[in-house]
N, C-alpha and C positions, 0 to 999 in steps of 0.2 A: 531194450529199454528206450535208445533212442530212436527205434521204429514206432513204438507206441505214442514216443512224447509228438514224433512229426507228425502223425494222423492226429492227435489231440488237435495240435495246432489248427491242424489242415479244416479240422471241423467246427473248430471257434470261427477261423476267415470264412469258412462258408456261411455259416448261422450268420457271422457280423452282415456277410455280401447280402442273406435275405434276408436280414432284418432291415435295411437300409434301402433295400427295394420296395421289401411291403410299405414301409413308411412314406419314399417318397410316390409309393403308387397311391398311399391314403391320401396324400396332400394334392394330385391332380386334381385339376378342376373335373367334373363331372360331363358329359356333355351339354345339358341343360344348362349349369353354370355358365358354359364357355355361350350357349346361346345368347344368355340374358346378357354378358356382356356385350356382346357383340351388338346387339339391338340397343341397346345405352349407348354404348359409344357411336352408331348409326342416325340415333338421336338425338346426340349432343351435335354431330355433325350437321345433318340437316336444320336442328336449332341456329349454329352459328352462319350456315349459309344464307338461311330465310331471313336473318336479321341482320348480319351484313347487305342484303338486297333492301331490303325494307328501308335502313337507315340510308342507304345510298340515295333510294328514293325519295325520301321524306328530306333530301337538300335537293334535290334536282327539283322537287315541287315550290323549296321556299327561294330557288333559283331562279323562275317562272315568274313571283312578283318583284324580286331586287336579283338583280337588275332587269330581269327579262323584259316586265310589263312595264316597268321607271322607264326603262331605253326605250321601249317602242311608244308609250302616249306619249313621254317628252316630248321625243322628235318632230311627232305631227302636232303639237299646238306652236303658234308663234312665240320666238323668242324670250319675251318680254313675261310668259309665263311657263318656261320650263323646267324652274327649279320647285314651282308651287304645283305644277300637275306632276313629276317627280317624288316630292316630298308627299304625297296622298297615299302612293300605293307604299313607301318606306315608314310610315307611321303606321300604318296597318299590323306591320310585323311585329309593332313592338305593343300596340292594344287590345288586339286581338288574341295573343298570345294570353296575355296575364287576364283578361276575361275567360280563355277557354281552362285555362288551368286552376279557375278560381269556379266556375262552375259551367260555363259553355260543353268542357267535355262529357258533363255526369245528363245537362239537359239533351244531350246530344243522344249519348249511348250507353245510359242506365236505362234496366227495363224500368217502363214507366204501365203510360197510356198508348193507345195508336196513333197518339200524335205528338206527345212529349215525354221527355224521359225521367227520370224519378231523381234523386238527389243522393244516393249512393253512393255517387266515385264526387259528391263535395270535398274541393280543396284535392283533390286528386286523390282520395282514399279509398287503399286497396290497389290502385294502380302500380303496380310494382313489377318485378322480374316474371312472375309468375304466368305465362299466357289466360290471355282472354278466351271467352267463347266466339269472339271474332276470327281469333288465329291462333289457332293450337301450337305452332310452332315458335313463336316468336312471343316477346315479354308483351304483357299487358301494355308496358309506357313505351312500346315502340308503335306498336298502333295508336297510341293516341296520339304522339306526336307527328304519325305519317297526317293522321285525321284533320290536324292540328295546321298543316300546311293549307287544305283545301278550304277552312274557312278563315286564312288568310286572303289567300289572292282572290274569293267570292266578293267582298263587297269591294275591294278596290278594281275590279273587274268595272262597276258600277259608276266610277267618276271619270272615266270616259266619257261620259254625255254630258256632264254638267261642265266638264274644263272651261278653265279660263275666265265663271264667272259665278264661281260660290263660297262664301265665306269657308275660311279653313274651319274655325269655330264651328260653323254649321254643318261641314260637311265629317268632321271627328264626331259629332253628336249624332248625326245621316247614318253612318257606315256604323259605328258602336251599338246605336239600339236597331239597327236593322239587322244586325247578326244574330242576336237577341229573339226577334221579334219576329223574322223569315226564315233565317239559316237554321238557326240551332233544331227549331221545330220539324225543318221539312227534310234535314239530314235524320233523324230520329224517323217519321217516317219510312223515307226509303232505306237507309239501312240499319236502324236500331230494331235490335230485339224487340219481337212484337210490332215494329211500325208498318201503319196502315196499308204501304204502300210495297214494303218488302215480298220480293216473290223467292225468300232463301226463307227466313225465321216467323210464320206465320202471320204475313201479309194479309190481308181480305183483297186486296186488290194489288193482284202480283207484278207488278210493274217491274221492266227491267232498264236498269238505269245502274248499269258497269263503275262509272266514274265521275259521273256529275252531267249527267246531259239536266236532266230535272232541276237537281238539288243548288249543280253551280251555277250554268248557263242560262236556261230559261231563267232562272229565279229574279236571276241579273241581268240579265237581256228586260225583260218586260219592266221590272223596277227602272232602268234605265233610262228607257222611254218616258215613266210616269216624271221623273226629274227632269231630263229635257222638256217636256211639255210644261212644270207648271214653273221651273225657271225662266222659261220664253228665253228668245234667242239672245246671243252677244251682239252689242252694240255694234251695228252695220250689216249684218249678215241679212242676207247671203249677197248684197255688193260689195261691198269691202270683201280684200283678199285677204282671204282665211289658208295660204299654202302652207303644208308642213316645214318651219323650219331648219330642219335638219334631217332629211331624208337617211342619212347613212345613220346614224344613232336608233333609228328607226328597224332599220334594214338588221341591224346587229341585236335590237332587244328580238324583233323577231326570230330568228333566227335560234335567239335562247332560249324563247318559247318552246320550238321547236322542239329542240334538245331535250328541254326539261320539260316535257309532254310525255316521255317516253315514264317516267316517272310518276308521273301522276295516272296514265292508263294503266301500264304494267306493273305499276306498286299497286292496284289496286287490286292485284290478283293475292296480296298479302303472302305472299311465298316466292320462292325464285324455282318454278313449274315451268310445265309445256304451258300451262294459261297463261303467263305472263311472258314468256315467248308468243304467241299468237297475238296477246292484248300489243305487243312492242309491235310487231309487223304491223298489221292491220292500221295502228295509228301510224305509222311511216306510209304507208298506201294511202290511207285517206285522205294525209295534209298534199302529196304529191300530187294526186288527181284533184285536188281543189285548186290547187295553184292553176295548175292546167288549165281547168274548167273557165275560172274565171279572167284569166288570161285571153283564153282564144273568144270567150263573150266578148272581150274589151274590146280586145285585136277589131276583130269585125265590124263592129259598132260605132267606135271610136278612131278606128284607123292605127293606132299604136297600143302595144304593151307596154304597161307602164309599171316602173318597179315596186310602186305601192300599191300597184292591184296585185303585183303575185305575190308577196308577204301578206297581205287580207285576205287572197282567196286561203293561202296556205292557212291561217289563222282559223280562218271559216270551214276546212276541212277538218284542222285537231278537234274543234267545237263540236261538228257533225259528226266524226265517231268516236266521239268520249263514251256516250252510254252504250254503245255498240260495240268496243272493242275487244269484249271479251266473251262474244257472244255470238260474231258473224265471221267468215272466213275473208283471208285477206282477198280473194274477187269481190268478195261484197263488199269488201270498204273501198275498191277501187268503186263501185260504183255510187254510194253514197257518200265518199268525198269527190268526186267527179259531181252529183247533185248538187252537195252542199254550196260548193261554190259558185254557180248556175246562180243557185238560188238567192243565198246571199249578195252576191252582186247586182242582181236586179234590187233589192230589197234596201240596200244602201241609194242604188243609184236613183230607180223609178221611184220606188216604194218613198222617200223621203224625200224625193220631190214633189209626188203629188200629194201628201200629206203633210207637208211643210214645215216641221218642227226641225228644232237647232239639236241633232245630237252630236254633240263636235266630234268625236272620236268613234263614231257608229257600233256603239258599244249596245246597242238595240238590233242592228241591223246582223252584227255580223255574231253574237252571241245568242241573242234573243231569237231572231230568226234562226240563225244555223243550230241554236241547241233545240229548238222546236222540231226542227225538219228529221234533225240526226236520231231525234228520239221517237218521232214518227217511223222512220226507216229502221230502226231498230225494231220493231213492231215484224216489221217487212221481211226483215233477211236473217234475221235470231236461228239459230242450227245447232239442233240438240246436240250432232257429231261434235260442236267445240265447247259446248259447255251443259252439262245438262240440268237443267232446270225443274224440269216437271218429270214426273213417275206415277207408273201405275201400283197398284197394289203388291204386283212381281217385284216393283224394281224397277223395271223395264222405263227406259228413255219414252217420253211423249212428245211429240213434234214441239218447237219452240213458237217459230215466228210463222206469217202465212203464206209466205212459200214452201213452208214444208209441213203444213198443213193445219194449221194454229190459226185461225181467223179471227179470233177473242184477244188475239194479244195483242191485237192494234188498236181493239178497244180499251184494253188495260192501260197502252201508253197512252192516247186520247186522253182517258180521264186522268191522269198522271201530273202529264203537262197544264191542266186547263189547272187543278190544282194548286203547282207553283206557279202559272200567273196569276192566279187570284192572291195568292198570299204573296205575290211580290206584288200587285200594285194597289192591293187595298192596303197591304201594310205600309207599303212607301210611301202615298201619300195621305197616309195620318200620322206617319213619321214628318213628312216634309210640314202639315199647317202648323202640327205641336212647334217644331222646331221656327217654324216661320213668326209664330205667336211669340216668341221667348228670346232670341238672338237674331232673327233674321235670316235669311238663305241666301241672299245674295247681294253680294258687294256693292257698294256707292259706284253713277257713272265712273268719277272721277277714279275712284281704286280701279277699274276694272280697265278703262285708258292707260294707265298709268302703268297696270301691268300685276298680276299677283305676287310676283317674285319681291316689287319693291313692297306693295300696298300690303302683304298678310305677311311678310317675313322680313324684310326690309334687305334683302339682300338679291345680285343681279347673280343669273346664271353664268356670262358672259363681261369678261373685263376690256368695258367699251375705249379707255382709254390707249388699246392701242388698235382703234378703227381713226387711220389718219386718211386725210383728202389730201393730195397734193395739187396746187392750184400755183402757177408762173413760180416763180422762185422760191416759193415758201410752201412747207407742208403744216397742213390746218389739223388742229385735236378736233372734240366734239364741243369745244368752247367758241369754236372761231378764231384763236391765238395763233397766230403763227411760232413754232415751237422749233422746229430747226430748218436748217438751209437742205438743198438736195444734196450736195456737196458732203456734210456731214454726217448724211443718213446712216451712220455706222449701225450696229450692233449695241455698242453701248449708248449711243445716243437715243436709241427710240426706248432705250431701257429708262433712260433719263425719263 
């Protein structure tokens, strides 16, 4: 009896043991289960890395106009206007903004026409978490706000040639419907769905333009020019001393440029890839050998290197492989930022001598030209190996540029460039007479003497009241008064 009762047992614990096995063998994942997981959470992963890089980028870009571009024009105009050429590119940020988010982003990069974009994402609708057809992996509103950066620092890119002697009124009116009116259209070209110029989403004229050689540089380089020329020159120029007052402010926005350049090429690879690895080097190669380049021009010519030709040439190489940089290998950009700055420095120095116009901050010379030249050379050295563009029916990679046996695609950047300067100088100046018709472009002698910083905002960069003269016993203010002895020169005294 109690043999029987134990096997009874023994055979309930077994049945419980496989019943409890089948069970927990039904509730395993499947291996197709465990696949799909595994691919979700792969792409939740690469989601949050692409848009941690993206967002990183999209401040490194808004870094480039405050302070980067504020430090560096500041620096080069004279004192008495560096709080008014400062305050140009900071106002930017903040109207441009609430333009592109009210409809600048939908004319931008809603399908439209081949030349402007449809009204879609008005008021920002639809832009939300969701990825775009721009970037699969990242939310729709992180691309528009990386996008969002580059036509910030485009048109204040542009008040560089007019410094130091354009109404602020005139020039918030200048830079607002010029974004309008040049940007928004030729961004929607080159990279909007459908635009003209795009050689990824059914372009007619496949131009390749990585980051703005097109869209930001020439656009604003040749507008720049049209401004310098029909504001004519500042009072005394080119006798009167025009030296940058503050070379080191200078030195230092440059230098953020720099930095936040890495941002604007290799965010523009819209993932954190081997392309936005190659787009980061490449631009580190090309500001390098432009420094170079137009250094050792100086050196020769002029007999010294001087620290504001090697932050211009540096500047003039980011410029020359913006459209390039994600498209040529980092040799080629050694050799098209090594160009760039060749060339831009003759084009600052010769070029605007012999052709005489006042662009204070050679914002024609060193953009306009170097985004011209950079996007010519992009034409040049394009290599299917880093990014492949064109296919055949297979598949199959087709040469890019014409060294690798592309001879058409220099004629694509040709018509590309001539393009955005038509639309930046036929637009800017029918922008500048409307504007000149209605407010006026440019300041009275007396404001412009006087200085922008007092004349359009009423406030000094610099607190001149402790620039003391000492003269025999007594140290002078900017009044004439003698205000204390040498004897008392304390600490607290000069505070006095």
């Amino acid at each position: 009896m109690k043999k029987r009762f134990a096997l009874q047992s023994l055979s309930l614990a077994l049945l419980g043991s496989i019943t409890t096995s089948l069970t927990a063998l039904a509730q395993t994942p499947s291996v197709e289960e465990r696949l799909a997981k595994a691919e979700t959470a792969l792409a939740s992963a690469q989601t949050a890395g692409d848009n941690a890089w993206m967002l990183t980028c999209s401040a490194l870009v808004l870094m480039m106009t405050g302070p980067g571009l504020a430090l560096f024009y500041g620096g080069l105009v004279r004192k008495k206007n560096v709080l008014a050429t400062m305050m140009q590119s900071f106002i930017m940020m903040a109207v441009i903004t609430v333009i592109w988010g009210i409809f600048g982003y939908s004319l931008a990069f809603a399908k439209g026409t081949s030349f402007i974009g449809g009204l879609d994402y008005l008021f920002l609708k639809d832009v939300g978490a969701a990825p775009s057809g721009y970037a699969g992996t990242i939310p729709h509103q992180t691309f528009m706000v990386f996008q969002l950066m580059f036509a910030i620092i485009t048109p204040a890119l542009i008040t560089g040639a007019f410094a130091e002697r354009m109404k602020f009124s005139a020039m918030l009116l200048f830079c607002t419907l010029w974004a309008v009116v040049v940007y928004f259209p030729l961004a929607h070209m080159v990279w909007g769905d459908g635009g003209l110029l795009n050689a990824f989403l059914g372009g007619k004229i496949p131009a390749l333009d990585f980051a703005g050689g097109t869209v930001v540089h020439i656009s604003s380089g040749f507008s720049a020019l049209v401004c310098a020329l029909y504001l004519g020159k500042r009072l005394g120029y080119p006798k009167a001393p025009f030296a940058p007052h503050n070379l080191v402010i200078s030195v230092i926005g440059a230098c953020l440029l720099w930095v936040g350049w890495f941002g604007f090429n290799a965010g523009s690879a819209v993932a954190a890839g081997s392309l936005a690895s190659n787009a980061f080097v490449t631009t580190h190669f090309g500001a390098a050998a432009a420094a170079l380049g137009w250094l050792v021009v100086e050196w020769l010519r002029q007999g010294k290197p001087t620290v504001l030709g090697g932050i211009s040439g540096a500047v003039a190489g980011l410029v020359g492989i913006t459209p390039a940089a994600g498209f040529v290998t980092p040799m080629s950009a050694l050799a098209i930022g090594f160009i760039a700055g060749i060339v831009c420095f003759f084009a600052v120095t010769q070029l605007k001598k012999a052709l005489g116009y006042d662009d204070s901050l050679d914002a024609f010379g060193v953009h306009g030209v170097g985004g011209f030249t950079g996007a010519l050379l992009t034409g040049i050295f394009a290599n299917s190996a880093v990014n492949t563009v064109f296919k055949d029916a297979n598949g199959a990679a087709l040469p890019s540029g014409l060294l690798e046996g592309n001879p058409k695609q220099l004629l694509n950047q040709l018509i590309a460039s001539l393009i955005a300067i038509g639309m930046g100088v036929v637009g800017s100046f029918i922008l500048l007479k409307l504007i000149d018709l209605t407010v006026g472009v440019r300041v009275s002698n007396e404001d412009e003497a006087a200085g922008l910083d007092i004349s359009q905002h009423g406030e000094e960069g610099y607190n001149m009241d402790m620039d003391l003269v000492t003269t025999g016993a007594y140290t002078y203010g900017g009044s004439g008064t003698p205000i204390v002895e040498p004897a008392m020169r304390t600490a607290d005294a000069l505070e006095k």
